[in-house]
N, C-alpha and C positions, 0 to 999 in steps of 0.2 A: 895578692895572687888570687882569691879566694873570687874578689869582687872583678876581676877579670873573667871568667866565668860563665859569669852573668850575661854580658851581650857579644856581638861580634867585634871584632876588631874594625880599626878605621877602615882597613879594607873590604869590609863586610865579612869577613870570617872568623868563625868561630873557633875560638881557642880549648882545643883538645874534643874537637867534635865530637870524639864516639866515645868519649867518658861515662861510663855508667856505675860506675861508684866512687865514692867519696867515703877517707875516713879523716876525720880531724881530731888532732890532738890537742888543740887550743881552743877547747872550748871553752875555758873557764873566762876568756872574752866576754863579756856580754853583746857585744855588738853582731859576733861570728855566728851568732844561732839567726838572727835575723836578714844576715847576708846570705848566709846556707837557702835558707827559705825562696829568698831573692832568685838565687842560680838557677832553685828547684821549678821552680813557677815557669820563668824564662825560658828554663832547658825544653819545657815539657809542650810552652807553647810554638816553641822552634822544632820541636822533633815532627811537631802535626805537619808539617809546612815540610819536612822531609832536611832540615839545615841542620839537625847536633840529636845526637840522642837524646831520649831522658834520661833522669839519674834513676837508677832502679833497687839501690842499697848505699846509704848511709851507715856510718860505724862510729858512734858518739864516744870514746873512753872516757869516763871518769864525768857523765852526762849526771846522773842520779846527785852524787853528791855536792855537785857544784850548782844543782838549779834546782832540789827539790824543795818542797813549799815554797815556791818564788813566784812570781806572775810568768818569768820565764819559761816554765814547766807546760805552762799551755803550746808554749811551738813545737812541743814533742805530741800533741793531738793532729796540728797543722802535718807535720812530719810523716804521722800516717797517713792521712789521707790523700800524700802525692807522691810518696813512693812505698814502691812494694815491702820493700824489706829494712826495718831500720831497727842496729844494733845497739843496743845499747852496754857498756863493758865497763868495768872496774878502770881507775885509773893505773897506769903501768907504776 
């Protein structure tokens, strides 16, 4: 679902257009931090063009302890710097 997101549909439309936040519960994924990244980039080139908002708040739970000292830990630097607000929270 996540990588649906990412670009428009076959019919050239974007799937949940006016989305401006994302929280994910599965991040302990590795692959989920670098598709997230993916949407955020897409979204933000698609919102200039006026087609899908950007994402403007990310909500990472249980982000710290599943990626810290990791090489992973660097996509939460990427993370700032394309959206505004990004949470980071204890696992539930």
């Amino acid at each position: 679902m996540l990588a649906d997101l990412a670009k428009p549909s076959a019919e050239g439309r974007w799937v949940l257009s006016h989305l401006e936040a994302i929280m994910l519960d599965s991040v302990r994924k590795k692959p989920t931090l670098s598709t997230l990244i993916e949407v955020i980039v897409k979204r933000l080139a698609a919102s200039r063009q006026g087609e899908a908002a950007c994402i403007r708040s990310v909500t990472l739970p249980g982000f710290i302890s599943c990626y810290e000292n990791t090489l992973e830990e660097a996509h939460l630097s990427t993370l700032n710097l394309l959206v505004q607000e990004v949470k980071l929270t204890q696992a539930r």
